[in-house]
C-alpha positions as CSV (number, residue, x, y, z in Angstrom):
1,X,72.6,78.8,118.1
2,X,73.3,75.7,119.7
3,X,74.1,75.7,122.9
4,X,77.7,72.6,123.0
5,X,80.3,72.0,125.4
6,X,84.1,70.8,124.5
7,X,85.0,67.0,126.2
8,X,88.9,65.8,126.1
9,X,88.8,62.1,126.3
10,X,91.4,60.2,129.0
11,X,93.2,57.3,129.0
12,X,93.0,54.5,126.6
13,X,92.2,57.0,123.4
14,X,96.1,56.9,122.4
15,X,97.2,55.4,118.9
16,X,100.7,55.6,117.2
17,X,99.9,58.7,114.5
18,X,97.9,60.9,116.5
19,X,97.7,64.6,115.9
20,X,100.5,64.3,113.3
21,X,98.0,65.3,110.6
22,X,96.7,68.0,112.8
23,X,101.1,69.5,112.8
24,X,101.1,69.0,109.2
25,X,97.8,71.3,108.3
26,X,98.2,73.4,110.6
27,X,100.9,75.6,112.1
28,X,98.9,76.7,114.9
29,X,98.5,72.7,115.6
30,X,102.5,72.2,115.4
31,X,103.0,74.9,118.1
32,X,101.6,73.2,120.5
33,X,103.4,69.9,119.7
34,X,106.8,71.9,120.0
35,X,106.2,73.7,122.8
36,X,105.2,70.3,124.9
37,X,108.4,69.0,123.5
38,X,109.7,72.2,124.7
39,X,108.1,71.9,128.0
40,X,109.4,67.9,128.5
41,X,112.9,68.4,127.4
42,X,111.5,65.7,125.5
43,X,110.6,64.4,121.6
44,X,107.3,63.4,122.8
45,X,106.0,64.3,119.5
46,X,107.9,61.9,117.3
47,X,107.1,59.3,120.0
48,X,103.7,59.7,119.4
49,X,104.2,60.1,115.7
50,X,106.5,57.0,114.6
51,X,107.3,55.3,118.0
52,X,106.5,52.5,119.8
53,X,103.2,51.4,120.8
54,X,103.9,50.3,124.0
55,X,106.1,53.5,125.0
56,X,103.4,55.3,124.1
57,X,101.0,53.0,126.1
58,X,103.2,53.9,129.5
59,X,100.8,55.9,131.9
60,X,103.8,58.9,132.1
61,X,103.8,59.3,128.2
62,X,100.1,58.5,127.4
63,X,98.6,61.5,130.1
64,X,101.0,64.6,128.4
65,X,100.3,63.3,124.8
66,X,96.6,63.0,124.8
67,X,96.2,66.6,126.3
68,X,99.0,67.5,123.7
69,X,96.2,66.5,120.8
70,X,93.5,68.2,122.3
71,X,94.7,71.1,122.8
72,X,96.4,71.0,119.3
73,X,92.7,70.5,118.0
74,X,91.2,73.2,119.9
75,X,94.0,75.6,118.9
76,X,93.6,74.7,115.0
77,X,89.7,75.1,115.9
78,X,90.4,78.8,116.9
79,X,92.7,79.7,114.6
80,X,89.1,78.9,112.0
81,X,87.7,81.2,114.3
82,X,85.8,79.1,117.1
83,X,87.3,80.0,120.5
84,X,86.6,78.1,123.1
85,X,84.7,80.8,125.0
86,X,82.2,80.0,123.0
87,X,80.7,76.4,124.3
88,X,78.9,76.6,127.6
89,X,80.9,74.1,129.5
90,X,84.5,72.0,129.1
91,X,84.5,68.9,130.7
92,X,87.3,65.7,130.4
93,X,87.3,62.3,131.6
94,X,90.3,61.7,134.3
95,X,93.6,63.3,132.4
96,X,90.9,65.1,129.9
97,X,90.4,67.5,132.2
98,X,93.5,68.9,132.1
99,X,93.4,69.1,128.5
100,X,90.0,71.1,129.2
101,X,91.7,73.3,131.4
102,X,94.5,74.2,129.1
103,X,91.9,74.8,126.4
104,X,90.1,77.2,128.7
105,X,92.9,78.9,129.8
106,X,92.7,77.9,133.2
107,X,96.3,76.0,133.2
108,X,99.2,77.2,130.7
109,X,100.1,74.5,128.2
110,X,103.9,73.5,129.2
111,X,102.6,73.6,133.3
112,X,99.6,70.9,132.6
113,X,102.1,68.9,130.3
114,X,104.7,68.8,133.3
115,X,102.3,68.0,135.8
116,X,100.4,65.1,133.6
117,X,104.3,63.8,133.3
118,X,104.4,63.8,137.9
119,X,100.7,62.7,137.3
120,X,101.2,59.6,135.0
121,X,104.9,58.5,137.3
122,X,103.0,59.4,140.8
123,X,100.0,57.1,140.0
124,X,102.1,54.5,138.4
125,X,104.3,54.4,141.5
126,X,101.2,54.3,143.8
127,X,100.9,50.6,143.9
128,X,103.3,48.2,143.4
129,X,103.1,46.4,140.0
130,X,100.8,43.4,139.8
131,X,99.1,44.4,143.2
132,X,95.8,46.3,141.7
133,X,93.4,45.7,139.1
134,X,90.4,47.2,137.3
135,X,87.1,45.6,136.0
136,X,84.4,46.9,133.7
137,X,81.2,45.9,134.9
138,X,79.0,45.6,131.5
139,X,75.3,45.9,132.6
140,X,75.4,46.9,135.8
141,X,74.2,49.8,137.3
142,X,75.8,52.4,140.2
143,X,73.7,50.2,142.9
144,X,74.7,46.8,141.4
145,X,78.2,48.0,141.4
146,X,78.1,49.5,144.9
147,X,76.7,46.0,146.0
148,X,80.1,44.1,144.0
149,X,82.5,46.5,145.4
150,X,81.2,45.3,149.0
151,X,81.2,41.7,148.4
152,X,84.6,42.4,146.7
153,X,85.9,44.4,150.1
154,X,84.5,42.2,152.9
155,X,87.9,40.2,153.0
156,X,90.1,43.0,153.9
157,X,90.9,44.8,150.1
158,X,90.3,47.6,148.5
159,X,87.4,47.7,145.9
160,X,86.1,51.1,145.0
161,X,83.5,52.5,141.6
162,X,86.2,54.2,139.9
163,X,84.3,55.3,136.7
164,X,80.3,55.6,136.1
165,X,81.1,56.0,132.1
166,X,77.7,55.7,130.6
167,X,74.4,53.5,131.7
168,X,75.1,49.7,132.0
169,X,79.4,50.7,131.8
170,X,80.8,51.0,135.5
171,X,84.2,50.2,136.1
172,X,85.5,49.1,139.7
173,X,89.3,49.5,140.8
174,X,91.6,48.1,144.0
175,X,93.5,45.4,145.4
176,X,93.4,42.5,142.7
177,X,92.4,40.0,144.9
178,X,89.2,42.4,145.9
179,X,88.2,43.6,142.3
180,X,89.1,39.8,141.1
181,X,86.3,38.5,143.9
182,X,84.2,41.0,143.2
183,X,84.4,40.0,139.2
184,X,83.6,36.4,140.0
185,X,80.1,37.5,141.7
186,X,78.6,39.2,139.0
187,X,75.7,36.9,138.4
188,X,74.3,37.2,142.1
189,X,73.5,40.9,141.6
190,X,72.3,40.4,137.8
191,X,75.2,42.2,136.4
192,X,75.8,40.6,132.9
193,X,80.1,40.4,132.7
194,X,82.9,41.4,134.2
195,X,85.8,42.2,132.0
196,X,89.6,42.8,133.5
197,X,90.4,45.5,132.2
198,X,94.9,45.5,130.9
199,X,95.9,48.1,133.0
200,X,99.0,48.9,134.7
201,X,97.6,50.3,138.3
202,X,94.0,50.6,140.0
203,X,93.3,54.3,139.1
204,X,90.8,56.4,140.6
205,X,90.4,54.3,144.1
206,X,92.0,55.3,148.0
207,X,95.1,53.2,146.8
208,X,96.1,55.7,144.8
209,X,96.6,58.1,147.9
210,X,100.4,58.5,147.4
211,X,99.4,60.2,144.0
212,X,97.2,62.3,145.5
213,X,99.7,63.4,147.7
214,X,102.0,64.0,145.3
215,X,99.8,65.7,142.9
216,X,99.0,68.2,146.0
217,X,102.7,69.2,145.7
218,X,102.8,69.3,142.4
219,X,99.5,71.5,141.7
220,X,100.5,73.8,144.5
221,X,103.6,74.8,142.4
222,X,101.7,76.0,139.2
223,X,99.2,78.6,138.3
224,X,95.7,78.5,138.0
225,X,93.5,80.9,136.9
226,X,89.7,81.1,136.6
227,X,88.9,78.9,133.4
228,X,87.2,81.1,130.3
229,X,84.4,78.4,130.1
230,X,82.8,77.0,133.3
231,X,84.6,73.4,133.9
232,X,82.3,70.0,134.8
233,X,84.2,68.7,137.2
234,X,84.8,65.1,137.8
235,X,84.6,64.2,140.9
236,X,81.3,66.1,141.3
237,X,79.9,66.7,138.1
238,X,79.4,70.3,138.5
239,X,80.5,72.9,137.6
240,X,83.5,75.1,139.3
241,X,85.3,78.4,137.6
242,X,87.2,78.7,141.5
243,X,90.4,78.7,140.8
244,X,91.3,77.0,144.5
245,X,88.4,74.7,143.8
246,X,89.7,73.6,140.8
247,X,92.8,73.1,142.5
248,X,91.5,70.8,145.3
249,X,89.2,68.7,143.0
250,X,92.4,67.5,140.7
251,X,93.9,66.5,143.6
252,X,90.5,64.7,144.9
253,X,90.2,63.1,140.8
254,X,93.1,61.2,141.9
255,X,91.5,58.5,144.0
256,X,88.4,59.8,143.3
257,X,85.2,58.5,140.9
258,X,85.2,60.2,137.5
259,X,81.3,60.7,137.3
260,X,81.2,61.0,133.7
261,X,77.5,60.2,133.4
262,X,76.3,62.2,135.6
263,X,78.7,65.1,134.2
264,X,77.1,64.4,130.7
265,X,73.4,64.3,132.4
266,X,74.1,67.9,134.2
267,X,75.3,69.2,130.9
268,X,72.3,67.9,128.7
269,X,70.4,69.2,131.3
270,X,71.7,72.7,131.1
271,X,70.6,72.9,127.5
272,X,73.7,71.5,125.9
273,X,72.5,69.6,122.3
274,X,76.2,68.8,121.0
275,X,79.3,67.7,122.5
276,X,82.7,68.0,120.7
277,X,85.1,65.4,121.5
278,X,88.7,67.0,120.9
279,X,91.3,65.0,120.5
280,X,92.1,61.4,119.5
281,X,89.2,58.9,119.1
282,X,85.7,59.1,119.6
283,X,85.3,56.9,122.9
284,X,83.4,59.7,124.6
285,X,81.4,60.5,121.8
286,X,80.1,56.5,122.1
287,X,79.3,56.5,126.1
288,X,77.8,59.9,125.6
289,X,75.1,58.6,123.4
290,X,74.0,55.3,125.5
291,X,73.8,58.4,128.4
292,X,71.8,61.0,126.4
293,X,70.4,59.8,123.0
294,X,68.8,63.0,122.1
295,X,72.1,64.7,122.5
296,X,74.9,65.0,119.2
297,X,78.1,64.6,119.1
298,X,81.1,65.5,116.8
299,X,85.0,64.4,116.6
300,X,87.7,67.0,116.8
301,X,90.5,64.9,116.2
302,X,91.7,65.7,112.0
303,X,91.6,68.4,109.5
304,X,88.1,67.5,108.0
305,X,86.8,67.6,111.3
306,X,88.3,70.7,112.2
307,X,86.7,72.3,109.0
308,X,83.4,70.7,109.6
309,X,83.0,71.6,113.2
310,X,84.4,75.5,112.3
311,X,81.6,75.6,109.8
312,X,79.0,74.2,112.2
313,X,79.9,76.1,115.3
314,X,81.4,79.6,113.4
């Protein structure tokens, strides 16, 4: 059989509609909605149904509603008969991997909900609005990028990697003035563009710390057990079934890199031939093929795809 793994995409995959289609097919699917809703004292559901775009877009909303799909994928998934047991890793990029933790049992479903809520509001409150920035560095690779973030950093800010996505896709985060220096030198390391990225903090860099902090409250407060698939952990793209590993590394995720290429590397190179992307869109499912071309990939995300993958993988 082919040996796959399960990835939960992160921020940026969220679109008014999502998962609604998943609630309507599939009781199994609207469980998890309601309990979430359940868990938030919250209609998160009809927000991210029929609401607003940019409610949804608001870094305390987006985090609980993306793992809210995911999970509501993987659950309609298993209810076909396709546990999650049976893929040889779980892996997500940034909030994804809670989705992949509550998938795998490691986390319950209302506790990684609640602490994607703290999450989104901690890393929001981190830095002060306006004061950070991101850039995607199109072209470049982790040396060129290295090489930016010092040029970017040598008057006093912050300017960190925050993301190795896929080869030629790095994206650099920290004080704007640092990642906004940094953008402006691209040509003088051969990196083709640097794109600003419309975000509303510098994730995944030491200004983040307050987050962190706060997430090492928060995660201390909740159970976690040893996940029923071995997770790929971000911030070292390995693997870790250690409970009080698993622990420590979401709170290091916070101002952490998400090595997402590297994770996707390991994996192939465990064997893995398929990834399923569960959950809205397919942006992993693109950076996973500029990474590993020989490797497939399938969308988890509607009712034909939940059909198609249960007949592929059953």
């Amino acid at each position: 059989m082919t040996k796959f793994a399960f990835i939960f995409p992160g921020q940026g995959s969220q679109f008014i509609g999502m998962g609604k289609e998943l609630a309507d097919a599939y009781p199994e699917a609207k469980a998890v909605f309601e309990e979430v809703d359940e868990a938030l004292g919250q209609k998160l559901s009809e927000l991210m149904w029929s609401g607003d775009e940019d409610t949804l877009k608001l870094t305390s909303n987006t985090q609980p509603a993306l793992m809210t799909v995911s999970v509501a994928a993987m659950r309609a998934l298993e209810a076909k008969g396709v546990a999650p047991a049976k893929a040889a890793f779980v892996a997500g990029h940034s909030l994804g991997e809670y989705s992949a933790l509550a998938a795998a049992g490691s986390i319950s479903l209302a506790d990684a909900a609640r602490i994607l809520r703290i999450r989104g509001n901690a890393m929001q409150a981190a830095v002060p609005a306006g004061q950070g920035a991101m850039a995607a560095l199109l072209g470049a690779d982790p040396e060129q990028a290295q090489s930016l973030c010092a040029i970017g950093a040598s008057e006093g800010g912050v300017c960190e990697i925050a993301n190795d996505n896929a080869p030629g896709q790095i994206v650099i985060s920290g004080s704007r003035e640092a990642v906004e220096l940094a953008a402006s030198k691209v040509g003088e390391v051969g990196v083709k563009k640097a794109m600003m990225l419309p975000v509303s903090a510098p994730f995944h860099c030491s200004l983040m710390q307050p987050a962190a902090d706060e997430m090492m409250k928060a995660l201390g407060g909740i159970e976690i057990k040893a996940p029923t698939v071995p997770l790929v952990a971000n911030v070292t793209a390995h693997i870790t079934t250690d409970p009080v590993s698993i622990r420590q590394q979401l709170v290091e995720q916070v101002t952490g890199q998400v090595r997402w290429r590297e994770s996707v590397e390991y994996m192939a190179a465990q064997g893995v031939e398929l990834f399923v992307e569960a959950g809205a869109g397919k942006v992993l499912s693109v950076m996973n093929r500029r990474t590993v071309k020989a490797v497939e990939g399938l969308t988890l995300g509607l009712p034909d795809d939940v059909e198609s993958v249960a007949e592929r993988l059953g």
